[in-house]
N, C-alpha and C positions, 0 to 999 in steps of 0.2 A: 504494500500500500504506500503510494509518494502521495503527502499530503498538503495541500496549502490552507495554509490558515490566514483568515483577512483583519487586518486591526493590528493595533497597539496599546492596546490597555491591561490591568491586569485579568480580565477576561480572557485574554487571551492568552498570556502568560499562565495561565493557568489549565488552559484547554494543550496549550504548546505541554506541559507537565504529564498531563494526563496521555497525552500520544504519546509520548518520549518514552515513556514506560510501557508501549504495547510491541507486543514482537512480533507484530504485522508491520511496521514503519522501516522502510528501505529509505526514505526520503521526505523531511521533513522540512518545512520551508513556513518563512511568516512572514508577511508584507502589510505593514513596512516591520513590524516589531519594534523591541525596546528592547532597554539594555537587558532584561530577566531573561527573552527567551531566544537573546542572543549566544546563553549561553547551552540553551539547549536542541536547536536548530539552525539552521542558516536563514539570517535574515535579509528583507530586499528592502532595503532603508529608502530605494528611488520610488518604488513603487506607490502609488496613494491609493487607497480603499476605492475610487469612485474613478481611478482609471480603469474603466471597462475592455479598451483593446491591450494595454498594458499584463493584465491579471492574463488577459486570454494567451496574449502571445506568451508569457511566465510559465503558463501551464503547458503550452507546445515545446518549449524548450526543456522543461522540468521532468517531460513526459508524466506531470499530475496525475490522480485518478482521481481525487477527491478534492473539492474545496469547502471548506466549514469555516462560513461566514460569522464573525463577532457580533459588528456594533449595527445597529438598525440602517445606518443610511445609506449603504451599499442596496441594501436588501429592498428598499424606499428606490432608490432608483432603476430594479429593473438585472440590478448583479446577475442573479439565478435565471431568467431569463435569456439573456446572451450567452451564460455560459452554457444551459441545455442547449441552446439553440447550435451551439458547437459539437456539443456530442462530451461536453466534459459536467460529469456529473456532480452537483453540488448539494450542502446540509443547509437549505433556506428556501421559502417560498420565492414566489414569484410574484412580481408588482402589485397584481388582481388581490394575492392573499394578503398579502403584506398589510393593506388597508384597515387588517384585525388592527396592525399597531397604527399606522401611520395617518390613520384617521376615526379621531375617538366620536366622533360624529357616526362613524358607516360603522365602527363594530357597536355603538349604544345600541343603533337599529337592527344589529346582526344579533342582539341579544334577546331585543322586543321582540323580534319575528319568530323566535324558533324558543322560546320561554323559558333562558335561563335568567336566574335570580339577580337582579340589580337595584342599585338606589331610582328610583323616579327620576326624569329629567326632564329639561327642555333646549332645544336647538336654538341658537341663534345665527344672524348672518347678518345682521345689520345693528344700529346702534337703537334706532329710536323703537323696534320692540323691545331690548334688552333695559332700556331705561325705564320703558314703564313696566315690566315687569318687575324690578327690584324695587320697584315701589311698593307691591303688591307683597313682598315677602319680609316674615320676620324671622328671625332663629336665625343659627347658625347654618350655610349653604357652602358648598364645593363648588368652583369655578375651573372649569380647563379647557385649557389651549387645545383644538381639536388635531392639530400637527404634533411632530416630532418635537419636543423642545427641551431632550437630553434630562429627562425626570425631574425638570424644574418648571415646568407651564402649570401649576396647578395653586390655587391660592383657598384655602379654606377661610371664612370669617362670619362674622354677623355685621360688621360694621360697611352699610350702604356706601358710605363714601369710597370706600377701599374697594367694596365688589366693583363698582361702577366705573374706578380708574383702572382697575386689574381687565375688563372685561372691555372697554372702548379701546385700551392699547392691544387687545387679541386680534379687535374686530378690524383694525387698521386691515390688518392681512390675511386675516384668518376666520373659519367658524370658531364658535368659543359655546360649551357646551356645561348648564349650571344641573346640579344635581344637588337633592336633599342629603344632607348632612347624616351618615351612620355611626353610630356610637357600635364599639367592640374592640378588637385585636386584629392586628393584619396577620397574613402567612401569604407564601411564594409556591405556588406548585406549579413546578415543571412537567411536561409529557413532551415526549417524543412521537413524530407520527412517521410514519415508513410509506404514505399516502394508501393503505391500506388501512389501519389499526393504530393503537398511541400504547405507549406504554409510560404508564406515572412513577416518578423520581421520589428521590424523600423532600419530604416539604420544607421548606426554610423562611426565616422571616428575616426582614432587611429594615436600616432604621436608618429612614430617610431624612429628619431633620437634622440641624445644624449644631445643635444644644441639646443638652445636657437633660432630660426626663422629657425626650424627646418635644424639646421647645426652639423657636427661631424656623428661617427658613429652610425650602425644602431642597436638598442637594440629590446629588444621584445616587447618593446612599452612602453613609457611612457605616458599614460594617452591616453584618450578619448572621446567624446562628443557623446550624442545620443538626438533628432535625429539629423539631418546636416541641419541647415538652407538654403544654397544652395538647395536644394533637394528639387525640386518642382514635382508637383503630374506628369506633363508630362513628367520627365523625369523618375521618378518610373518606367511609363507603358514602355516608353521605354527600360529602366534595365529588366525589366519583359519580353517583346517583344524578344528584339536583344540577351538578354542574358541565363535567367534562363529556358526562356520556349525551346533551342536547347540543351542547357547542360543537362535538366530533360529528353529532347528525347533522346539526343546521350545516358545517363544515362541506359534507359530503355531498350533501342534496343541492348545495347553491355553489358546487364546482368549484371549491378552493382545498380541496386537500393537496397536500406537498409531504416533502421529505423535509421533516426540519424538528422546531421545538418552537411549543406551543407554552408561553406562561401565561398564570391563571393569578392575577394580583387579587385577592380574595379579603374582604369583611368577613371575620364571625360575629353576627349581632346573636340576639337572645334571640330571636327567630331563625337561624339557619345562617350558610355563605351564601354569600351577594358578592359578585364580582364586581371590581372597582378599576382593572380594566385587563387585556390580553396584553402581549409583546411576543414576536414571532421571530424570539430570537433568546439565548441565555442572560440572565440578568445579570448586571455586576453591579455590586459585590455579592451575590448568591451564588452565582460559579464557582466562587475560589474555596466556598464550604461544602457547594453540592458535589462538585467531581470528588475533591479528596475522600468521601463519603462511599464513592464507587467503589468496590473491590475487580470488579469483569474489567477484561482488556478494553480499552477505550477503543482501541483499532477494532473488534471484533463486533462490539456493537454499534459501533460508526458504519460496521460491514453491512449489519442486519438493519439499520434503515435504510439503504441502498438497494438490498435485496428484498425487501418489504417483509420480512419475516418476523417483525418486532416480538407478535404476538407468543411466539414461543422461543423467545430469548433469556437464557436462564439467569437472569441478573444476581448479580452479589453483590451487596451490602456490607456496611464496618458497622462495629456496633459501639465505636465512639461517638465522641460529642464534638461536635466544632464550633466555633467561634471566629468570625472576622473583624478585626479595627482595621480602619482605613485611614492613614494617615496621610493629613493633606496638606496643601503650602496653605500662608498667610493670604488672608482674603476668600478663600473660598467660602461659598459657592457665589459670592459675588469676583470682582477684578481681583485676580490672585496674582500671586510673584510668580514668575518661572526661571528656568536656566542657572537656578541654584544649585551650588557645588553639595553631594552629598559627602559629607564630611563621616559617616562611620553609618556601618550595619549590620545588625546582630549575623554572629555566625550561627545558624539555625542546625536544628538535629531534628531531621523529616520526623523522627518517633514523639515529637512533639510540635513543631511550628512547621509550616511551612511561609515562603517569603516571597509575593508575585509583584514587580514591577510595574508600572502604568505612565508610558509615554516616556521616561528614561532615554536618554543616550549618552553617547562614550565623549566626550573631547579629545584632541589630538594628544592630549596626556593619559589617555584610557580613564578620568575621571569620570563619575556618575552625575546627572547633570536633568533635572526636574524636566518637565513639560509638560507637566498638566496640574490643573486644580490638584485631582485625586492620584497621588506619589506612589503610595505603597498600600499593600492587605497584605496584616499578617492573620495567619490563620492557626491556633490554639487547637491543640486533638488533645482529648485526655479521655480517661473512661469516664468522665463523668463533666457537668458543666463548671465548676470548680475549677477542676487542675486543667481544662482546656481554657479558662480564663484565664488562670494562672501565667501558661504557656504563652499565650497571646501579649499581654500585655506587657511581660517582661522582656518579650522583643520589640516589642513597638515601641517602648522606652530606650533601645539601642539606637533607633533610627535617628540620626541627625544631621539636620539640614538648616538654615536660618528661615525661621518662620514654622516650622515646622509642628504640627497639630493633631489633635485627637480627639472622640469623645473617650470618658473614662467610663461608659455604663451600658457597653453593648450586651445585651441580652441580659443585665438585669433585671429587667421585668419579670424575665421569663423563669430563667433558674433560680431567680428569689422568692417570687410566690408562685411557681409552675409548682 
């Protein structure tokens, strides 16, 4: 199996981790990558995620067999598309399906039509119904960007003046999509589909604001836990029941199944999960806890959704605990620093942390060298949430760079009163 992997994050660093270790991999390759999975692939540092004849001509030269796409906007423009259309097969929908993520407008209505569980909403596309309906509303409401906008388009409040300026700058360019406000717990389940059949991951939750008992604004996620101690087996079947087995039919009937991964951003209210939206692609930071989680060759079930055979794919599981902090440069999720010298990094022991890079590169002195908001995930295993806390955090205390940031309370919630 010669594989290419698209992106730079640690998402991807971490998918590059999980190949590296399958003994189907002759040929691994990351475009553009970062310094992490520089060190465990050949990286193509020219190539950009959205150059389409680029990646193709990569994979004629590479003699590819597989491309397994990361970050949404490759996937948003049509990647998987061009690439079938060549005859090289890829792990990502195609533009038509994509829509689950890339327009939270078309998947609300993909949810109304085929009756899986979500908050109420209403569409907008212009300014002056969206005005006067925030007149009309009291309590606390959800407001999102109906595009791509890197799991920061979403503003929760009750304060009209704040809905009104969050939702007139949407509408400049975009649908902008308000939804009643659910009170409960999030969780992250992933499924894999082989355009036949899905097969369900272990579920993780991710903690997307900026602060500290999860307060401030909303970033692409600061760290993560896999799997959710809340998360008992009857409520799986029921996630499975109410939710994935109508989205896999409405899926199938309205001609968007693909080969890829299907996530299920999930509310548990006191009445059941309500989905809060899909993405049709890996999440990060959920990745860098969900793969380590795998025990099965990464190559082998990367095989079985190629072959469409998910359904009787004998998966193995670890029956540790994981935990992700993400540590990020100064400023994030607003105007951050980059191109900062990484000045030290824990030297990790896999039987405890692992350490995935996010946009990293080398300088002509082979120093470490930031490039994005979110720097590093380390990821914490222990038999239990404790000592995978443990694990995690005393490397994420190694990590130093100027400016350099944390939350201190990822999955607190969970393994303090789970």
């Amino acid at each position: 199996m010669r594989v290419l992997i698209i992106g730079s994050g640690a998402r991807e660093h971490a998918l590059t981790w999980a190949f590296s270790r399958s003994k189907r991999i002759s040929e691994l390759c990351v475009a553009p990558g970062n310094a992490g999975t520089g060190e465990l692939a050949k990286n193509l540092p020219d190539i950009d995620p959205l150059d389409t004849s680029a990646i193709i001509r990569t994979c004629r030269e590479c003699k590819i067999t597989v491309v397994f796409i990361g970050p949404e906007a490759p996937l948003a423009a049509g990647l998987v598309d061009e690439l079938e259309a060549e005859g090289i097969p890829a792990i990502g929908p195609g533009r038509s399906a994509a829509r689950l993520e890339t327009s939270k407008a078309f998947a609300k209505s993909f949810m109304q039509r085929n009756g899986v569980p979500t908050a109420g909403y209403r569409e907008f596309s212009e300014s002056e119904g969206f005005d006067s309906y925030i007149k009309t509303v009291n309590g606390r409401i959800v407001l999102k960007k109906s595009g791509l906008a890197g799991g920061k388009g979403v503003l929760e409040t009750s304060d009209k003046d704040e809905a009104l300026s969050f939702g007139r700058k949407v509408l400049k360019d975009d649908h902008l999509v308000v939804e009643e406000f659910l009170s409960g717990y999030e969780i992250s389940v992933f499924t894999l589909l082989d355009g036949n059949s899905y097969l369900m991951l272990p579920h993780c939750a991710d903690f997307k604001k900026a602060g500290e008992g999860d307060t401030g604004p909303n970033t692409g996620g600061m760290g993560a836990i896999c799997p959710v101690p809340w998360v008992e087996n009857d409520l799986v079947e029921d996630i499975r029941r109410e939710i994935i087995e109508p989205t896999f039919d409405g899926i199938r009937q309205e001609g968007l199944l693909y080969r890829g991964v299907l996530y299920f951003g999930l509310m548990i209210t006191e009445n059941g999960p309500r989905v809060l939206e899909y993405n049709v692609r890996l999440g990060d930071p959920e990745t860098q806890v969900l793969l380590p989680s795998i025990r099965s060759d990464f190559g082998d079930l990367t095989d079985s959704i190629l072959e469409g055979n998910l359904s009787s794919f004998p998966l193995s599981l670890s029956d540790k605990s994981f935990i992700g902090v993400v540590v990020a440069s100064k400023g994030y999720p607003g105007k951050y620093e980059k191109g900062k010298q990484v000045k030290a990094l824990p030297s990790v022991s896999e039987k405890e942390a692992l350490l995935f890079h996010a946009s990293t590169q080398l300088d002509d002195q082979n120093n470490i060298i930031t490039g994005g908001g979110r720097c590093f995930t380390v990821v914490g295993r222990g038999t239990n949430y404790v000592k995978a806390n443990q694990h995690a955090y005393r490397n994420a205390e190694q990590i130093v760079f100027d400016g350099a940031w944390f939350r201190s309370d990822i999955g607190q919630k969970f393994f303090m009163e789970g």
